[in-house]
N, C-alpha and C positions, 0 to 999 in steps of 0.2 A: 342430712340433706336428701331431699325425697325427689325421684328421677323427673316427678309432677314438674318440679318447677327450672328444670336445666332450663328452659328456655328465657325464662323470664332472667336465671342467672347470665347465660351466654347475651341476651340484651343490656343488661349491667353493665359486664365486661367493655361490652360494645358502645355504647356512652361514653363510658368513662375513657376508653383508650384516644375517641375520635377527642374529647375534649382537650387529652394528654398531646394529641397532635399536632390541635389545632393550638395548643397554648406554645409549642416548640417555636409554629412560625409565626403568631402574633403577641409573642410572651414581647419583645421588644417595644413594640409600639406604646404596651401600655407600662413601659418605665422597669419591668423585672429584670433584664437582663442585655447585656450588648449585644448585638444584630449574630453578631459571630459564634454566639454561646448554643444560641435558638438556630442558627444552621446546623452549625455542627451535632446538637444531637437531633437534630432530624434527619439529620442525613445517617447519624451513627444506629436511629432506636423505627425510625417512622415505620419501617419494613416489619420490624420485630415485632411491634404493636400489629399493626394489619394482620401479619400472619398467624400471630395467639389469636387474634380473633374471630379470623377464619377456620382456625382449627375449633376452638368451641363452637364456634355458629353449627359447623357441620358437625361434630358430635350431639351439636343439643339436637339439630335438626332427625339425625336418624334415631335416635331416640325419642321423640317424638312418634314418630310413624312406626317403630316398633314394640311399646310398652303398650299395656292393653289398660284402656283409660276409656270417658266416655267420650261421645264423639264433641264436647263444646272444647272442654280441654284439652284435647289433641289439637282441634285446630287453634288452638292458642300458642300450642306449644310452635307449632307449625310454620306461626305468623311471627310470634317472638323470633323463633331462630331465622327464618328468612332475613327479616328488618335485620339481624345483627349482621347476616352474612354478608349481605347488602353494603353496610357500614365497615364493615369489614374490608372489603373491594373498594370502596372508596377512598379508605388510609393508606392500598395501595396501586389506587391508583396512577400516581405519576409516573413509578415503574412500571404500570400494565404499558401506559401511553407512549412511553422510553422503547418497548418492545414491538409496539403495534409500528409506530413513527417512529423514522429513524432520525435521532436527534440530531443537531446544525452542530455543526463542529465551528467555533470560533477560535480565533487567533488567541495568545495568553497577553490579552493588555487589556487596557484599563483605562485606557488618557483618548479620547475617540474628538476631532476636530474636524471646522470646513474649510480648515486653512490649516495643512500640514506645512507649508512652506513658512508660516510667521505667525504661529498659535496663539488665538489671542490669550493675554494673561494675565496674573490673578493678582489683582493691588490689597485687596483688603482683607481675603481669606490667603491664608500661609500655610506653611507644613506643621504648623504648632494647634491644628484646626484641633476640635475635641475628636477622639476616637481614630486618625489618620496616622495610618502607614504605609500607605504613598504619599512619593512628594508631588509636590505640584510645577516642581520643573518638566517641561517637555524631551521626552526620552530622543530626539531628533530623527533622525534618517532611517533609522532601521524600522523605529516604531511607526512612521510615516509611509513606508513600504506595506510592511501587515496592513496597514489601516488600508492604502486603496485599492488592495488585493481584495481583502474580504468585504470591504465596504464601500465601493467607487462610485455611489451612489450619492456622496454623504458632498456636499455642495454647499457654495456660499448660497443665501438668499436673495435674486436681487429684486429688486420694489420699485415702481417708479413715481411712490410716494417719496416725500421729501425727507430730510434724515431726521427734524424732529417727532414727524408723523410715523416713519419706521420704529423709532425709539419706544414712542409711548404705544404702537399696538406691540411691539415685542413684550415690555414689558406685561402689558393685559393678557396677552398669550399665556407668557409664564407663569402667570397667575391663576389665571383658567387652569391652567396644570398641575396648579398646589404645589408649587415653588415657593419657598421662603425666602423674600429680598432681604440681603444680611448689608449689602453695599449701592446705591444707586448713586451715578453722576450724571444729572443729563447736561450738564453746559461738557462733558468730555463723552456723552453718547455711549457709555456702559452700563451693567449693572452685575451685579455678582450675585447667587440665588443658591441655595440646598436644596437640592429634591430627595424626595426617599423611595425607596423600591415597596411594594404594594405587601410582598411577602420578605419576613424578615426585618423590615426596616432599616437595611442598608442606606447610608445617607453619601450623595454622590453632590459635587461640588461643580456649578457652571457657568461660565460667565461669557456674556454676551457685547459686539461691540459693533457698532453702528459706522457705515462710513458714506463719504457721497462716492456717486458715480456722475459722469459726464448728464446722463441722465435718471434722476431717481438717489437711490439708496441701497448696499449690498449689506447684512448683517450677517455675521459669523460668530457660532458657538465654540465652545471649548466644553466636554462634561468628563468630569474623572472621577472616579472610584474614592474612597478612602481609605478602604482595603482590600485585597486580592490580589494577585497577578491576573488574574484574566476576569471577564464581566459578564460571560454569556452574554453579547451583545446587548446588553442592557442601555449605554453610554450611547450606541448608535442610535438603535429603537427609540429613545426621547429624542436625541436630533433632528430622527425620521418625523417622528409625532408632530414635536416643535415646527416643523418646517412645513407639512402638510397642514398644520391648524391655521400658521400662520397665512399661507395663501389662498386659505378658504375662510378665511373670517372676512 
């Protein structure tokens, strides 16, 4: 191995680790492996990675600028190790960002509602879903408390469109969102949907329910986990979304 080409090797490593990375959180998506498999070893390997490749980037890098070469290949070498170290900092970056910004600390649940008092619930999706271990019973009062602590935000919708007009832009919303409708009722004003998380492809389960008001229409979701104890506010964040799409479309 000739010191000529550390750089070009240390850019290798660097490819191949970001690909290694990148395949942990979107190995799921494309059918290799359950959401769970692809967290966990990025959570257990993604640092590891980053840091081998920060450590070669910067050895190729000073070897670079101190072997005596001419000046096109040096700056080759220069350029190779920069890019990898680069790539390098990118694999870890979630933990630079963890460091810089101090992360939101959320509650450990998983079942996030705009109607803690009478959650709407799940007729056609059950606890026998693919992949789910959580159930889809309503954890009641306690988990109702954490929810309007950390999230008292999280509100029915109300509309002063009429409840079949609420129905069908809910539903178009959902859609807009790349929701999967698994159950739709419109003569009972529900539907049931999967959504999945961007990284990972965690698959979270939601069902929406249409009512009147003296005037208009109020709609309220339900969105739950499939697995975890807690969600990184993921379960609120679509409700927030949902709810802000919905009043600006």
């Amino acid at each position: 191995m000739q010191k000529r080409n550390i750089g070009n090797i240390a850019l290798i490593v660097a490819i191949v680790s970001v690909a290694i990375a990148a395949l942990m959180v979107f190995g799921s998506s494309l059918g290799l492996w359950d959401p769970i498999v692809g967290f966990m070893a990025s959570r257990n390997y993604n640092n590891l990675l980053g840091y081998l490749v920060v450590v070669v980037a910067v050895l190729a890098l000073g070897t670079s600028f101190t072997i005596k070469q001419d000046s096109n290949a040096k700056g080759k070498g220069i350029l190779t190790s920069t890019i990898a170290l680069l790539l390098g900092l990118a694999i870890l970056s979630p933990s630079i960002m963890a460091l810089v910004i101090k992360p939101v600390k959320y509650p450990p649940i998983h079942d996030i509602t705009t109607n803690t008092q009478s959650p709407p619930q799940f007729e056609f999706l059950t606890d026998s879903r693919v992949g789910a271990k959580n159930s889809l019973v309503y954890g009641g009062e306690e988990i109702a408390a954490q929810q309007l602590q950390a999230f008292p935000n999280i509100q029915p919708i109300a509309t002063d469109l009429s409840v079949e007009a609420a129905y069908q832009k809910a539903l178009t919303v959902a859609k807009t969102m790349g929701w999967t409708i698994v159950a739709q009722d419109p003569k009972a004003l529900r539907f049931e949907s999967t959504a999945t998380t961007p990284f990972f492809n965690f698959a979270d389960d939601v069902v929406i329910v249409v009512s009147s008001l003296e005037q208009g229409s109020r709609i309220d979701l339900r969105s739950v986990s499939r697995i975890g104890i807690g969600d990184a506010g993921v379960n609120a964040k679509r409700i927030q979304e949902f709810s802000q799409r919905f009043s600006e479309s």
